[in-house]
C-alpha positions in Angstrom: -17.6 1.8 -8.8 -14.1 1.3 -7.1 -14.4 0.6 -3.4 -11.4 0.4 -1.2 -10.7 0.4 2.5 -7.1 0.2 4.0 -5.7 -1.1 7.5 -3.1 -2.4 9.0 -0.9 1.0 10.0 0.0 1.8 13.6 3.3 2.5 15.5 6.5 0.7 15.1 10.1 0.8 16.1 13.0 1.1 13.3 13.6 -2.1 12.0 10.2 -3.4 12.6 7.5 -4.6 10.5 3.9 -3.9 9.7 1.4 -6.1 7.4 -1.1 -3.2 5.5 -4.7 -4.5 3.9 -6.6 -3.3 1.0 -10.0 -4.6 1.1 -12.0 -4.4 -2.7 -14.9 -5.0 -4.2 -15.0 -8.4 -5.9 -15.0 -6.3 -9.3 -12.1 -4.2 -8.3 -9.8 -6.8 -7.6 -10.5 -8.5 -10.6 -10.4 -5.9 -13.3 -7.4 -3.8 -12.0 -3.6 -3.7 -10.9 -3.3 -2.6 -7.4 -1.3 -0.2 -5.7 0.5 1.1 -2.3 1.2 4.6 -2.7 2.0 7.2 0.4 2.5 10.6 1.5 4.8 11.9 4.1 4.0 15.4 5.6 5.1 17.9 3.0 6.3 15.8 0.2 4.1 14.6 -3.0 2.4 11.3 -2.9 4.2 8.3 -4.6 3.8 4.7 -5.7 5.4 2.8 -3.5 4.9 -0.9 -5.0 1.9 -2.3 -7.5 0.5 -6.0 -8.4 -0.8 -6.2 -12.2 -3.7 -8.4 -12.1 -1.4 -11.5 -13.2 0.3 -10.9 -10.5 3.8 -8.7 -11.9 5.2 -6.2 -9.4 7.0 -2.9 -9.3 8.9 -1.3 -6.4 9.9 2.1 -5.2 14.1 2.4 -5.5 13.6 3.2 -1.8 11.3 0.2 -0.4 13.1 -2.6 -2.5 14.1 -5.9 -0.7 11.9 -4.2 2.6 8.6 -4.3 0.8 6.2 -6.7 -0.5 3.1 -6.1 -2.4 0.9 -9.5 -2.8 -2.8 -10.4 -3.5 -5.6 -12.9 -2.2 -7.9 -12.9 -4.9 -10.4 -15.3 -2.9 -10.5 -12.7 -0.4 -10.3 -9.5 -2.8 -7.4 -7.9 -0.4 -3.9 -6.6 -1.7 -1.5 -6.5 1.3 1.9 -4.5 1.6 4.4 -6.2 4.0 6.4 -3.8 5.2 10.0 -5.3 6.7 13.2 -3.3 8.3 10.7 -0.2 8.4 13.2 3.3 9.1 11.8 6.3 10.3 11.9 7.4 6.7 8.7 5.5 5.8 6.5 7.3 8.1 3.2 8.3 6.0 -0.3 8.3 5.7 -0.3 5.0 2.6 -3.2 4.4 0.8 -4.7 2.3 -1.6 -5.8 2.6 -5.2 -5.7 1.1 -8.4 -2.5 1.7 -11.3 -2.4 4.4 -12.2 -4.3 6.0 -9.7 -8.6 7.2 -9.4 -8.8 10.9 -8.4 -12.2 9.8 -7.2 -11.2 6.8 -5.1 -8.4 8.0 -2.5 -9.6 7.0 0.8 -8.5 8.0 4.1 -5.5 6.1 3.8 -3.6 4.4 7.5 -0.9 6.0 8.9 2.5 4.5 10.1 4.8 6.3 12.1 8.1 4.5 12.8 9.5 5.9 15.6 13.7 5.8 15.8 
């Protein structure tokens, strides 16, 4: 069973930065790629960035050169550093494997960047 738990979102000023963490099982972390997707109010949710388990990455057009997508395997986390936020990236991001587990979308964190 895939297990995750997100943190790390909060309130932030344009320009600012925020550090998100995806707690998994030990299983989880191990078998699959990882990803950051999010949702703003009204619009779709989308991948924002991904880790393959060896470690390749993909990035959103829009979060490229801002974001960072990296994993601690010893500690079974997946973080997304978030750099030069914009008011833009304000959603609710979550945490799930690639491609995505209808049955493991959590509550996801919110950041709001305020302008």
């Amino acid at each position: 069973q895939v297990q995750l738990v997100e943190s790390g979102g909060g309130l932030v000023q344009a320009g600012g930065s925020l550090r998100l963490s995806c707690e998994a099982s030990a299983r989880t972390a191990r078998t699959y790629a990882m990803g950051w997707y999010r949702q703003a109010p009204g619009k779709q949710r989308d991948l924002v960035a991904a880790i393959a388990t060896g470690g390749y990455t993909k990035y959103a057009d829009s979060v490229k050169g801002r974001f960072t997508i990296s994993r601690d395997n010893a500690k079974n986390t997946v973080y997304l550093q978030m750099n030069s936020l914009k008011s833009e990236d304000t959603a609710v991001y979550y945490c799930n494997v690639d491609p995505p587990l209808l049955a493991v979308w959590g509550r996801g964190t919110l950041v709001t960047v305020s302008s």
